[in-house]
C-alpha positions as CSV (number, residue, x, y, z in Angstrom):
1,X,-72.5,32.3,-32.5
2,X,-72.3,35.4,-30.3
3,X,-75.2,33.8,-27.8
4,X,-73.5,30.5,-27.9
5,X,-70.5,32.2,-26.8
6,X,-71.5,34.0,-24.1
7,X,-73.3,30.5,-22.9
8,X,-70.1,29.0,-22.8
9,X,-68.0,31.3,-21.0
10,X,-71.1,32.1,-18.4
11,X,-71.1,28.3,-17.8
12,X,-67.5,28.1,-17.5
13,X,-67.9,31.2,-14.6
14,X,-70.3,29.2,-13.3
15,X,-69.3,25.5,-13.1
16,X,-67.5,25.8,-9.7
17,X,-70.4,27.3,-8.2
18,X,-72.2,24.1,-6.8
19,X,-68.8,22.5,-4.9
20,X,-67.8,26.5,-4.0
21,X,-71.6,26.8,-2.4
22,X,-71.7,24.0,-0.6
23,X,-68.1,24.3,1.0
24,X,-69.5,27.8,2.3
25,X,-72.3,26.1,3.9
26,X,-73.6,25.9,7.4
27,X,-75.3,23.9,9.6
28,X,-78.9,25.8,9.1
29,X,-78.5,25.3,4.9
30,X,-79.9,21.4,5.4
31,X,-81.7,21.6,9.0
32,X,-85.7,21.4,7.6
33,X,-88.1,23.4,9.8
34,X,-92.0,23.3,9.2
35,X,-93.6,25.4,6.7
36,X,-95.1,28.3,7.6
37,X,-97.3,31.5,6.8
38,X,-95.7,34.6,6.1
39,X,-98.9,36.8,5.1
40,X,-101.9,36.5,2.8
41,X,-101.0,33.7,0.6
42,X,-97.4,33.8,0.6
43,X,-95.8,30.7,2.5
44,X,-92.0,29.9,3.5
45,X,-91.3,26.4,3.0
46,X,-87.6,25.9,2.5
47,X,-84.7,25.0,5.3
48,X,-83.6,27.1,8.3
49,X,-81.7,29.0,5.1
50,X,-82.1,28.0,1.8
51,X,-85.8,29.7,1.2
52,X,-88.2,28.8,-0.5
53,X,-91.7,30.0,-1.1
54,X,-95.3,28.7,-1.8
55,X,-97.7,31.0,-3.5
56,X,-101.2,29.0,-3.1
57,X,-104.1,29.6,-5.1
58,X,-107.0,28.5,-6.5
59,X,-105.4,27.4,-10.0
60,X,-102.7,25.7,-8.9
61,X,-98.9,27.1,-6.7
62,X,-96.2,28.6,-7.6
63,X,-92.8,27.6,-5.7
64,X,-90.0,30.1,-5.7
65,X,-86.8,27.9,-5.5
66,X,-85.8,24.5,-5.2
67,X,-83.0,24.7,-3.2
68,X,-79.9,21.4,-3.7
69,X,-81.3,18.1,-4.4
70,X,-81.2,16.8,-1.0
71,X,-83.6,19.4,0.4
72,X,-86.5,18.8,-2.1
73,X,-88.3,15.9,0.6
74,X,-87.8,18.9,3.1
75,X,-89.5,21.3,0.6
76,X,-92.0,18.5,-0.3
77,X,-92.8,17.7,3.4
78,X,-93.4,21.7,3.9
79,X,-95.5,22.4,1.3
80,X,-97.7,19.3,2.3
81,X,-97.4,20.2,5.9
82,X,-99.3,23.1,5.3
83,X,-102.2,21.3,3.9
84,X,-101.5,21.6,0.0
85,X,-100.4,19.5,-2.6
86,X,-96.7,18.7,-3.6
87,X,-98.4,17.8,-7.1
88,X,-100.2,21.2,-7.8
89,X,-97.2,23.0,-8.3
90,X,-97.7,24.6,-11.8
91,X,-95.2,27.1,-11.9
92,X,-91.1,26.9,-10.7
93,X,-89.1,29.8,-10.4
94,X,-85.9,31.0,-8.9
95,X,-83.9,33.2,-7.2
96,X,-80.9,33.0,-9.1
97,X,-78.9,29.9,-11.0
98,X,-76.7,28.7,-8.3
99,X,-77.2,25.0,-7.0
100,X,-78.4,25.9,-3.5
101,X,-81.1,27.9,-4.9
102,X,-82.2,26.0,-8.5
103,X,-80.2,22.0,-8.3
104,X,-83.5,20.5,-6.9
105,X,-85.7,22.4,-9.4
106,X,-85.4,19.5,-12.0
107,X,-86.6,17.1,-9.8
108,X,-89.6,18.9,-8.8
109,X,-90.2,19.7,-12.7
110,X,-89.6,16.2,-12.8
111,X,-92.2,15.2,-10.3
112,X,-95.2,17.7,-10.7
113,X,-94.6,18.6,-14.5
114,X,-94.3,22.2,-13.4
115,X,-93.5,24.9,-15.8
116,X,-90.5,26.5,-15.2
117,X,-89.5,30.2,-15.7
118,X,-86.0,32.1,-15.3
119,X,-84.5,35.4,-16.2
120,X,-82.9,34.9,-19.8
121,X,-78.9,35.3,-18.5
122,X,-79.6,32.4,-16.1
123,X,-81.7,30.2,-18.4
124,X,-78.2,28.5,-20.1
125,X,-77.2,27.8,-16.4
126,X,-80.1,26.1,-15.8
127,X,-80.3,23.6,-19.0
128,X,-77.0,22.6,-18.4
129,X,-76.4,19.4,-17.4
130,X,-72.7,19.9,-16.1
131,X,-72.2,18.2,-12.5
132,X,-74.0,20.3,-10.2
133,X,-76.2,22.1,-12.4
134,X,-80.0,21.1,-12.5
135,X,-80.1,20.0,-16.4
136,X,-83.8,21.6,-16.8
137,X,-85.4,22.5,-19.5
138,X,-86.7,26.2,-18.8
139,X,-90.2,26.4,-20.6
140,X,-90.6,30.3,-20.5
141,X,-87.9,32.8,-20.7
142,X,-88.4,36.4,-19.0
143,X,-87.2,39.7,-18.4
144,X,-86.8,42.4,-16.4
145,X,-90.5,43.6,-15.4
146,X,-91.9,40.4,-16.9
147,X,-94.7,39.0,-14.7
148,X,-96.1,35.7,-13.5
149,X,-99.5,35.4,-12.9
150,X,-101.6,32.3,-11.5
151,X,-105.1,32.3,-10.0
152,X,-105.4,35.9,-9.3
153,X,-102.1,36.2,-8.0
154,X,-99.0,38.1,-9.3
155,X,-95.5,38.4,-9.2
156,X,-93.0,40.7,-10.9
157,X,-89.9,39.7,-12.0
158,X,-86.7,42.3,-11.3
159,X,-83.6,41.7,-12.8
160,X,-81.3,42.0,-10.6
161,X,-77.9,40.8,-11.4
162,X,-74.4,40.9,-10.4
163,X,-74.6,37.8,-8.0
164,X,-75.3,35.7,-10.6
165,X,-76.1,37.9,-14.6
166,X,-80.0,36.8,-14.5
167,X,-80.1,37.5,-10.7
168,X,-84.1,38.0,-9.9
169,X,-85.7,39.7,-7.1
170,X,-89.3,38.7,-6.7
171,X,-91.7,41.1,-5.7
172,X,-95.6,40.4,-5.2
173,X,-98.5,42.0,-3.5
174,X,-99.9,40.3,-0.2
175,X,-103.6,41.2,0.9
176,X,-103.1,40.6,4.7
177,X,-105.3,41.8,7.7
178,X,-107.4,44.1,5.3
179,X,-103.6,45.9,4.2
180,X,-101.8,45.5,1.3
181,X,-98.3,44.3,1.4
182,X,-95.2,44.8,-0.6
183,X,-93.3,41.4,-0.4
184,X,-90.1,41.9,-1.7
185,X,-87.8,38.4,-1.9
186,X,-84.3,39.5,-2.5
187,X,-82.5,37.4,-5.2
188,X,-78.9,38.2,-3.6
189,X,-76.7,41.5,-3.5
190,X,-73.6,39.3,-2.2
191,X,-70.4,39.3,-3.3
192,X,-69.2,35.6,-3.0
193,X,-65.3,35.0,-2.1
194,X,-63.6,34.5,-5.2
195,X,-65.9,36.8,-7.7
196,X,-63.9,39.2,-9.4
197,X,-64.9,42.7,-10.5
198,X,-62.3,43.5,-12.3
199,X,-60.9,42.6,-15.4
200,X,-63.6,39.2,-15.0
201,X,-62.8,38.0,-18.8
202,X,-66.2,35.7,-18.5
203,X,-68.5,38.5,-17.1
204,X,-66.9,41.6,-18.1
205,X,-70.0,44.1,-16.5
206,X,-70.6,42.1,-13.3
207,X,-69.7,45.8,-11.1
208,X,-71.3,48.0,-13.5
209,X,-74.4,45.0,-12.8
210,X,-74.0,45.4,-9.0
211,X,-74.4,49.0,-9.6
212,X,-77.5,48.8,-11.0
213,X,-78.9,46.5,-8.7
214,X,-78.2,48.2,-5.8
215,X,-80.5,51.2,-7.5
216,X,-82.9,48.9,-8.0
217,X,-83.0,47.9,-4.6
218,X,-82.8,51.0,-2.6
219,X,-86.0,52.7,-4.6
220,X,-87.9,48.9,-4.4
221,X,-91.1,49.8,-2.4
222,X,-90.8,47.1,0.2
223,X,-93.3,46.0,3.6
224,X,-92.4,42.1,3.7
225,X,-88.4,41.8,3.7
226,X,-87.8,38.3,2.3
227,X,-84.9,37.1,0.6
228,X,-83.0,33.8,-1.2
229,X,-81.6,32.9,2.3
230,X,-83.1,32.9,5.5
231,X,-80.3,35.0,6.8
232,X,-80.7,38.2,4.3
233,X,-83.9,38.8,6.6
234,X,-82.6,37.7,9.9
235,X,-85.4,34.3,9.9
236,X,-83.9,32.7,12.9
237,X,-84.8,35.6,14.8
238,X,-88.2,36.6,13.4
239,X,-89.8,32.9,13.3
240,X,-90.3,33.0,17.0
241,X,-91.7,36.4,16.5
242,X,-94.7,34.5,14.9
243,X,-98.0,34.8,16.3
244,X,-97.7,38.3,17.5
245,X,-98.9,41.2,17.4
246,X,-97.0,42.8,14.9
247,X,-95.6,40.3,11.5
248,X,-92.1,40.2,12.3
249,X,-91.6,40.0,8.2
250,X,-93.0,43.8,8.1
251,X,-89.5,45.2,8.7
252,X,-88.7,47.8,5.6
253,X,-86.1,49.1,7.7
254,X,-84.3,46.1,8.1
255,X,-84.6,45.9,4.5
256,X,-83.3,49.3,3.9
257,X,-80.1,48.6,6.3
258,X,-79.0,45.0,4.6
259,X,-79.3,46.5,1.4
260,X,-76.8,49.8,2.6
261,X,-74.6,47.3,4.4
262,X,-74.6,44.9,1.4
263,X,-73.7,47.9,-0.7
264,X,-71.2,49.0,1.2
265,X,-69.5,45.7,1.1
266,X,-69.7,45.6,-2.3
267,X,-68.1,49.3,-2.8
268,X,-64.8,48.6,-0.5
269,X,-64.7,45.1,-2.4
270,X,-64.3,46.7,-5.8
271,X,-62.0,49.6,-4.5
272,X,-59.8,46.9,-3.3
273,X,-60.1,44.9,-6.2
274,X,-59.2,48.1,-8.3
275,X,-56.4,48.7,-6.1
276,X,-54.5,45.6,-6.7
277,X,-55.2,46.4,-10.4
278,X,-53.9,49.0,-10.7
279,X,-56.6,51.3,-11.2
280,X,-57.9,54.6,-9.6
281,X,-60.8,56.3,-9.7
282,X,-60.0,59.6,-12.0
283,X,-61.3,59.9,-15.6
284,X,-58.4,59.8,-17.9
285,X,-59.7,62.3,-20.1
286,X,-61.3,65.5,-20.8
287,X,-64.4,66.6,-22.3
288,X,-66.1,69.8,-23.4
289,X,-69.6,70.6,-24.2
290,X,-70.4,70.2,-28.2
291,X,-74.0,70.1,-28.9
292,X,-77.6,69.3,-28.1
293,X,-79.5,67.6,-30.8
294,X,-83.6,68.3,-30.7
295,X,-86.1,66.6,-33.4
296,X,-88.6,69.0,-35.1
297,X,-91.5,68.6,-37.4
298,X,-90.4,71.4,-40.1
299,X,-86.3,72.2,-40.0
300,X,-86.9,75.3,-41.8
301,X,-89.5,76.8,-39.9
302,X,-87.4,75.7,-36.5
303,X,-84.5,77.4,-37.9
304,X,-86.3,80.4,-38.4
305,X,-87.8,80.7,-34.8
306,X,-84.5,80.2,-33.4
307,X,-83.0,82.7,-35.2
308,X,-85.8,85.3,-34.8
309,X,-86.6,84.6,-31.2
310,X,-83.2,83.4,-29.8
311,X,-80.6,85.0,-32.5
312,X,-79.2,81.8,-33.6
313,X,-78.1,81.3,-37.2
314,X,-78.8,78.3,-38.5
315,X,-77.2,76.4,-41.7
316,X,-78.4,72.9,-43.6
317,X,-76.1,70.3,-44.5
318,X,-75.6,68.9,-47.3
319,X,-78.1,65.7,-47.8
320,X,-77.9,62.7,-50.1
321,X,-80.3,62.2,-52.4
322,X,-83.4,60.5,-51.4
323,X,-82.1,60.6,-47.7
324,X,-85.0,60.5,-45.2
325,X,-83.6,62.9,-42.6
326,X,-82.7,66.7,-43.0
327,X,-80.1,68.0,-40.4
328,X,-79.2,71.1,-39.8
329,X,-76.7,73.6,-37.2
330,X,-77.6,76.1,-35.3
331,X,-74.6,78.7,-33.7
332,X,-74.7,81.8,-31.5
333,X,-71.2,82.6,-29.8
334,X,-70.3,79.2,-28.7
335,X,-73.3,77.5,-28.2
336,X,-74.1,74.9,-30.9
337,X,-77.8,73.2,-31.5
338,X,-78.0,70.6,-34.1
339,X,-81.6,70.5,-35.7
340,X,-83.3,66.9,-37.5
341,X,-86.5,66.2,-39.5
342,X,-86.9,62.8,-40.0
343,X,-89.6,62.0,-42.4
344,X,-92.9,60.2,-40.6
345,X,-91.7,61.1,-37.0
346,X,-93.9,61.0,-34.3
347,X,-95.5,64.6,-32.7
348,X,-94.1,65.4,-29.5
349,X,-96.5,64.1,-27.2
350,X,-98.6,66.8,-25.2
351,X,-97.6,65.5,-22.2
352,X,-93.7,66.0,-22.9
353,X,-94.6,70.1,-23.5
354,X,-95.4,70.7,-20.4
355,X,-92.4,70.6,-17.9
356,X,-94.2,69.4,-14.7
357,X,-95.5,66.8,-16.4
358,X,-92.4,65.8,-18.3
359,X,-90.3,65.4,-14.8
360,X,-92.6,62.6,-14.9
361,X,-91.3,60.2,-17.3
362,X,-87.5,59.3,-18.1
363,X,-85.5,60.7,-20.7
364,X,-83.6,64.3,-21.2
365,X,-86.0,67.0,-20.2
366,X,-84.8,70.3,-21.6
367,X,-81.4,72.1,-22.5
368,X,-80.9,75.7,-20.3
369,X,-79.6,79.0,-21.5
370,X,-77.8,81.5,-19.2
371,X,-79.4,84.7,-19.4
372,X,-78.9,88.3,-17.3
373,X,-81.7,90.2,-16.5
374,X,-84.6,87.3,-17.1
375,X,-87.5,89.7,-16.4
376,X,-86.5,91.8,-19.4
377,X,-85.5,88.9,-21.4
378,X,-89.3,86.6,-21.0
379,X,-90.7,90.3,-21.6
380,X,-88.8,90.4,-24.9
381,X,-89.7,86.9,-25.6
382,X,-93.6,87.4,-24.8
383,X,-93.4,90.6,-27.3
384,X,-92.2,88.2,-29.8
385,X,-95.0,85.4,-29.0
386,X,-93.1,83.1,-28.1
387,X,-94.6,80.6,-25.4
388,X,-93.3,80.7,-21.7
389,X,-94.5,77.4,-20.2
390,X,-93.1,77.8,-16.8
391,X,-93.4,81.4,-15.3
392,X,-90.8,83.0,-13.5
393,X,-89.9,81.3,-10.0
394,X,-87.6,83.5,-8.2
395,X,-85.0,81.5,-5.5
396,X,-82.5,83.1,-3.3
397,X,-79.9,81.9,-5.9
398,X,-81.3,81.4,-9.0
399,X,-84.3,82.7,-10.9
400,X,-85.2,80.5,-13.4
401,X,-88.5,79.9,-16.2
402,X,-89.5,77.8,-19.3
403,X,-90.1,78.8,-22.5
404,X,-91.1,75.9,-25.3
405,X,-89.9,76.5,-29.0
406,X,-91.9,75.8,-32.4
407,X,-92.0,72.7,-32.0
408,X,-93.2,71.9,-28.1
409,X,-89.3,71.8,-26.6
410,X,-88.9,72.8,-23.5
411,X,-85.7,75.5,-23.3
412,X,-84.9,76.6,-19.4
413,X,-83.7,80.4,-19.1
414,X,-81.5,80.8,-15.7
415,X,-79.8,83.8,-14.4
416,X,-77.9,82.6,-11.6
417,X,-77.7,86.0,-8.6
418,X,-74.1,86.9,-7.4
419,X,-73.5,88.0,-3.7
């Protein structure tokens, strides 16, 4: 019921797309140009705007967007332009579900019984048959990280939403000119006239989604700068670049720029959108620290090295009977460490005991304790046996180390140096 929900109020966002799309158009949406090489085997063959892009190979393509329904001969003529068939298209994907990107994409289903993939937010968009809407039946549903492959080639599907909730950014590698190439096709940062940010009933975390898209897109290893529109990438300009020494399409730093500028647009439209709501920025409420919570093998030993080594004391709760986790409190002064043994837990991975190492995946990486005097202190510590895992570095404002506890948790010591 939930799922069905959602699919009705994100086609109900949704259904003025197509007529809203099309009345922003311009002149370049329609105009067909010839297909053409970008790099490797990664071809443009969509309008002088609406992209859309041929991966050849051996097994068959892959088209990336099928633009409105009118530009599919345009598309067709393209792709055949540039020597291959309209007919071995075996995979269809999109940008995002908005008609000028995905309303031709059931007609070319249609017409080369091409499988068709899209990011599971968009996939209810996409099956609809409402006016508009391409009324496709979407054969494999994927996810962020989710990959397409196809005769040795692959592409990795981003989710990247906000523009539309299953918003995708392509990205693929290009083997060009003996180099490897990043090709990133942007599936849209924009903020369309009319999207609301705040308060939007029908897609209540479409800013906290821009958000994270825009941190997606900023740490996105990019060389080819491609995007769902010809104009993301400046196209008009760089097509007559073709030919040339340099690819025009190798242009990270363009990338970087649209991707600050589209950003920025997106920040002063959600201030002002707050600001006619209402809303400011400042946290209505206050916190304070309470605890950090660490997993260990054996609560009773751990609350005897913590209380030996660090002069915590520690206390168990009360458990219910047959209950498969044991927790327990640790206190010294006003610091407060809760302790858990869960029965059949994992050991702490080797990996995760040493802090260089650990920077290295995600997650929380250690709790510090201020301490005065940390030579004397890790001496203390080493008498007692326990570990030190990171040796003393000494900065001009801090000097810092590691110690790990019984169980392989990594505890920071900092004494911070007054002036």
């Amino acid at each position: 019921m939930r799922s069905m929900l959602r699919a009705v109020a994100f086609l109900s966002f949704i259904a003025l797309i197509p007529a809203a799309a099309r009345a922003q158009g311009n002149a370049d949406w329609h105009r067909a140009i010839p297909g053409f090489k970008i790099a490797g085997n990664l071809y443009y063959v969509g309008t002088a705007d609406l992209a859309a892009y041929l991966i050849a190979t051996p097994q068959g393509n892959i088209l990336i967007n099928g633009n409105f329904k009118e530009d599919v001969p345009a598309i067709r003529k393209s792709i055949e332009g540039l020597g291959f068939k309209y007919a071995d298209t075996k995979v269809l994907l999109i940008s995002h579900a908005h008609g000028d990107h995905d309303e031709g994409i059931g007609q070319i289903k249609s017409d080369t019984g091409a499988q068709l993939m899209v990011m599971e937010a968009d996939v209810a968009a996409v099956e609809s048959t409402a006016p508009g809407r391409p009324g496709a039946k979407v054969d494999r549903i994927l996810h962020d990280r989710d990959t397409v492959e196809l005769g040795g080639s692959t592409l990795t599907a981003r989710l990247t939403p906000g523009h539309t909730p299953g918003c995708t950014t392509w990205t693929m590698r290009v083997e060009e000119g003996g180099r490897t190439l990043n090709a990133v096709i942007i599936g849209s940062p924009n903020v369309n006239p009319g999207y609301v940010l705040v308060n939007n009933k029908t897609y209540p975390q479409i800013a906290s989604d821009y958000v994270r898209t825009f941190a997606l897109l900023k740490t996105t290893p990019v060389d080819l700068f491609l995007g769902a529109h010809g104009a993301y990438f400046n196209l008009k300009d760089k097509l007559p670049k073709m030919g040339g020494a340099v690819n025009p399409f190798i242009d990270p730093a363009g990338y970087q720029a649209y991707v600050a500028e589209r950003d920025l647009a997106f920040e002063r439209e959600l201030a002002r959108q707050r600001g006619e709501a209402g809303l400011s920025d400042a946290v209505g409420f206050d916190i304070e620290w309470n605890h950090v919570a660490i997993s260990v093998p054996n609560i009773a030993e751990s609350i005897a090295w913590y209380e030996k080594m660090l002069g915590f004391k520690g206390t168990v709760r009360p458990s219910q009977p047959g209950a498969r986790q044991q927790v327990a409190d640790l206190r010294r002064g006003n610091v407060t460490i809760e302790l858990f043994q869960v029965a059949d837990a994992a050991p702490l991975p080797e990996s995760r005991k040493n802090p260089s190492e650990d920077f290295r995946t995600h997650g929380v990486k250690h709790f510090g304790f201020e301490v005065k005097n940390l030579s004397a202190v890790l001496a203390e510590l080493k008498a007692k046996g326990v570990k030190v895992v990171f040796e003393m570095r000494v900065t001009p404002t801090e000097d810092f180390a590691f110690i790990s506890d019984n169980a392989g948790n990594a505890i920071e010591l900092i004494e911070h140096k007054t002036k």
